[in-house]
C-alpha positions as CSV (number, residue, x, y, z in Angstrom):
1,X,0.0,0.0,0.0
2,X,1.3,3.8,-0.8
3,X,0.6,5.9,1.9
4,X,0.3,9.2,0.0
5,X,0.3,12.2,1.9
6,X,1.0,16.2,1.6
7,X,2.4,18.1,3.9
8,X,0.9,20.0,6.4
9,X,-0.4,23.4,6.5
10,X,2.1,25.8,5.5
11,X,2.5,29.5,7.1
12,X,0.9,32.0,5.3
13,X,-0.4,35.8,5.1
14,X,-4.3,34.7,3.9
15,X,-3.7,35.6,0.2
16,X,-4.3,33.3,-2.3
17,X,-0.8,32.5,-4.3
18,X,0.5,30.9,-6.6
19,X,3.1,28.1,-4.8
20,X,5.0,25.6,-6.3
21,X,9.3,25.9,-5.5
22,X,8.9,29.1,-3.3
23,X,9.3,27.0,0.5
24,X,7.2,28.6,3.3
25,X,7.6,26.7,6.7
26,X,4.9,25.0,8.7
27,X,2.6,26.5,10.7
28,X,2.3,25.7,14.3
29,X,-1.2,23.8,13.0
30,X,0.8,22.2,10.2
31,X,3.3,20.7,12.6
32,X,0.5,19.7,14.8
33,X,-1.1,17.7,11.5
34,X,2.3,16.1,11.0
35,X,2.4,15.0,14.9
36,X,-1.3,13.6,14.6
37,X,-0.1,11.4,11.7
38,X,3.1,10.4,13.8
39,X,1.0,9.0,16.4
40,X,-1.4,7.4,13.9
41,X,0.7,5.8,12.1
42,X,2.7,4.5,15.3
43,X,1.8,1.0,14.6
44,X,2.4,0.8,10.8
45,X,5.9,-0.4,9.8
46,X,7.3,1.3,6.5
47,X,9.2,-0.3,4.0
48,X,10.4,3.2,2.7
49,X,9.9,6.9,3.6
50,X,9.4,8.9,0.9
51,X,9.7,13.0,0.9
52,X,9.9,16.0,-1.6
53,X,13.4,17.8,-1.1
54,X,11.4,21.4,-0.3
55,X,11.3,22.2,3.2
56,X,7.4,21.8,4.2
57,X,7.2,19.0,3.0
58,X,11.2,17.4,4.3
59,X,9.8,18.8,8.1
60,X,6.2,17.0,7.9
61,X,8.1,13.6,6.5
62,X,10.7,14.6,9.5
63,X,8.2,14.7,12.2
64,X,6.0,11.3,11.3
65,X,9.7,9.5,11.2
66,X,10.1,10.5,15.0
67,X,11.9,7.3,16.3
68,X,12.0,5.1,13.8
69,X,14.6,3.5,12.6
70,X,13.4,4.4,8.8
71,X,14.4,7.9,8.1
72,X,12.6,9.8,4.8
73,X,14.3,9.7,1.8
74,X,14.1,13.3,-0.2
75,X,13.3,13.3,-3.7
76,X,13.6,15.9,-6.3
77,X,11.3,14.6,-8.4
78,X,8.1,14.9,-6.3
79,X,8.9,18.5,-5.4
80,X,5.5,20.5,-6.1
81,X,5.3,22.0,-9.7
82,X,8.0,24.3,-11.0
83,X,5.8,27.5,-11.9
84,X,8.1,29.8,-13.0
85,X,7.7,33.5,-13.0
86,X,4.5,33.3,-11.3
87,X,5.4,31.6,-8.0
88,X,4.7,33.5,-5.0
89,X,2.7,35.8,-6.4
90,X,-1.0,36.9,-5.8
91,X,-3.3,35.0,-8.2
92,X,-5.6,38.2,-8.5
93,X,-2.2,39.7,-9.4
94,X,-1.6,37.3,-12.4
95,X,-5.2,37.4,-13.5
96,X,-5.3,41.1,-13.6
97,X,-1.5,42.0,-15.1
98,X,-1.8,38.5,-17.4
99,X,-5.4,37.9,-18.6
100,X,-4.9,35.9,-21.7
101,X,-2.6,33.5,-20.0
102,X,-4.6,33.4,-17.1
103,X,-7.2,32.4,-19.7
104,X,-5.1,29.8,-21.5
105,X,-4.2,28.5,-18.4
106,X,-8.1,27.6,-18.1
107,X,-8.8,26.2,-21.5
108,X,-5.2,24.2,-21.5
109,X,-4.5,23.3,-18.1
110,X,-2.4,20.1,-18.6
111,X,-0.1,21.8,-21.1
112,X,0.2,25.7,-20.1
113,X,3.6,26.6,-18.7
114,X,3.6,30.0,-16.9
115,X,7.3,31.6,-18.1
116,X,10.1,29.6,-16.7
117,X,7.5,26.7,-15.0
118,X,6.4,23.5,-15.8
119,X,2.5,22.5,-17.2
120,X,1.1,19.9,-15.2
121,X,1.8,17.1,-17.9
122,X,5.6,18.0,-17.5
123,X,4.8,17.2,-13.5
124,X,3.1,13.9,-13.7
125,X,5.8,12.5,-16.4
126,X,8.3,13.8,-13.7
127,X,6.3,12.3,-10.5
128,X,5.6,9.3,-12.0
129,X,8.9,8.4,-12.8
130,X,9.6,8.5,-8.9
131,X,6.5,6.9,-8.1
132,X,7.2,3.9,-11.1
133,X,10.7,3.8,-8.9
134,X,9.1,3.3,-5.5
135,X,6.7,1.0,-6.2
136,X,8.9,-1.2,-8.2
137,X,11.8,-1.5,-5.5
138,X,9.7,-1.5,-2.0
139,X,7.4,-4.2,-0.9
140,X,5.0,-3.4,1.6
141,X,3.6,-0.5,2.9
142,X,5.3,2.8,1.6
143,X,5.2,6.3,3.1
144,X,5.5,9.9,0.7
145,X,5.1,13.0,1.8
146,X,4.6,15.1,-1.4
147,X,2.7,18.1,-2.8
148,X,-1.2,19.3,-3.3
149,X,-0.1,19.1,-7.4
150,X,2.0,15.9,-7.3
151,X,-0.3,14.2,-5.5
152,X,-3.1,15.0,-8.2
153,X,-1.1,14.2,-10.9
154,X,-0.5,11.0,-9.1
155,X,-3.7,9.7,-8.4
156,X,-5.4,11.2,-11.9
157,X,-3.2,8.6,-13.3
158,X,-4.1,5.8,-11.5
159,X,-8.1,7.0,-11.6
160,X,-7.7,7.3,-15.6
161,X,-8.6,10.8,-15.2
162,X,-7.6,13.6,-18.1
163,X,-5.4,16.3,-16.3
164,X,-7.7,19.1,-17.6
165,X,-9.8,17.8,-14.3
166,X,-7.2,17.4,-11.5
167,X,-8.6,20.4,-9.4
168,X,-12.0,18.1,-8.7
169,X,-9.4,16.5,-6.8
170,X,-9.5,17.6,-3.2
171,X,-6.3,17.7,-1.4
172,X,-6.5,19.5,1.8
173,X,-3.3,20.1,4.1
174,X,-2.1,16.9,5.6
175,X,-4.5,14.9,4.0
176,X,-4.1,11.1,3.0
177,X,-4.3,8.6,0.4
178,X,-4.3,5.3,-0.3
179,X,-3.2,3.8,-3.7
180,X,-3.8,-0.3,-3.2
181,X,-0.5,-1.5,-5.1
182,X,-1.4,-5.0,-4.8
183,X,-4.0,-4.7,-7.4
184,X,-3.3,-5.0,-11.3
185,X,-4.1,-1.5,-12.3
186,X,-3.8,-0.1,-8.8
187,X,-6.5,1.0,-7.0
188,X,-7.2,4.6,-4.8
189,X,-8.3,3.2,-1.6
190,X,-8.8,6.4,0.1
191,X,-8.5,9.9,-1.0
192,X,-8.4,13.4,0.7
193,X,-8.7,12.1,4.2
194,X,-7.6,15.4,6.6
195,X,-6.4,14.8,10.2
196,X,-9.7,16.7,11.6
197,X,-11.7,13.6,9.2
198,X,-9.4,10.9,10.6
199,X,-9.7,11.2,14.4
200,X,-12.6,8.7,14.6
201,X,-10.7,6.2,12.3
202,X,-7.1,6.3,12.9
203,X,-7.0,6.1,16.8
204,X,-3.7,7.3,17.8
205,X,-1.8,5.8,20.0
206,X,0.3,8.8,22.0
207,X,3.6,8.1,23.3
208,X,3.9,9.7,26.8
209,X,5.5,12.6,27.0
210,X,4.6,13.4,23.6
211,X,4.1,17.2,22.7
């Protein structure tokens, strides 16, 4: 089973941006999210540890991986999309400064590149490499900690889903997912399941002492 996760909530001044390689920390909730999943997943024994190389998503993989003896792995390939010119800012600001490639970004979502970035096709041939990697060379249960857009990718894949649709996708902070590897096509077992959603299924078990 690949346990698919994103990081948790990321620090942040309320207004809507564009993020993709620009890094902000977690927020005290996100490190919180990262520390309920720790506990949940006390019990489950990894095969590998999984993580994207930026830094909220290297602290939320850092966190779950409390004492064990598995430590994450970072991976440049599932770092969030590359989106150029436009990461970090405002979205109202690209709509209103760029409105015909805001448009085009609408009509041609899997194949727009903002200037200097990445379109979400070049993302999913790049995350899927990884994921092709992972599953291949771990048996078991598999942990990866990723991005909001490499998870999408991901799972539109698996789900035989065009890209032009990925944004149906929910994929809240911390959430999880299951993709069933055992099955031949693999199977999403569960998908956008948030810490505040998973207190009544996933009974933590917390270490004493723990913060």
């Amino acid at each position: 089973m690949i346990y698919l996760l994103r990081h948790g909530e990321i620090e942040s001044d309320g207004t809507r941006r564009f993020i993709g390689r620009t890094d902000p920390p977690l927020s005290d909730r996100g490190r919180n999210q990262a520390r309920f999943w720790r506990d949940a997943f006390s019990e489950t024994g990894f095969a590998g540890i999984f993580c994207s190389d930026l830094v909220r998503s290297a602290d939320t993989a850092r966190i779950i991986s409390e004492n064990r003896a598995e430590k994450p792995q970072p991976l440049a390939d599932v770092r969030e999309i590359d989106l150029g010119e436009w990461d970090g800012l405002a979205m109202a600001q690209v709509r209103k400064q760029h409105p015909d490639a805001w448009r085009k970004r609408g009509e041609e979502l899997a194949a727009f590149r903002p200037p200097g970035g990445e379109s979400f096709g070049d993302l999913q041939a790049r995350v899927l490499r990884a994921f092709d990697r992972i599953a291949e060379k771990n048996t078991g249960d598999v942990l990866i900690v990723a991005h909001a857009g490499v998870n999408r990718v991901l799972l539109c894949r698996v789900l035989s889903m065009d890209l032009a649709h990925l944004f149906r996708l929910g994929q809240d902070y911390a959430c999880l997912n299951l993709i069933d590897t055992d099955r031949t096509p693999f199977r999403v077992a569960l998908m956008n399941m948030a810490p505040e959603r998973a207190k009544g299924i996933f009974k933590p078990r917390i270490r004493p002492g723990a913060p």
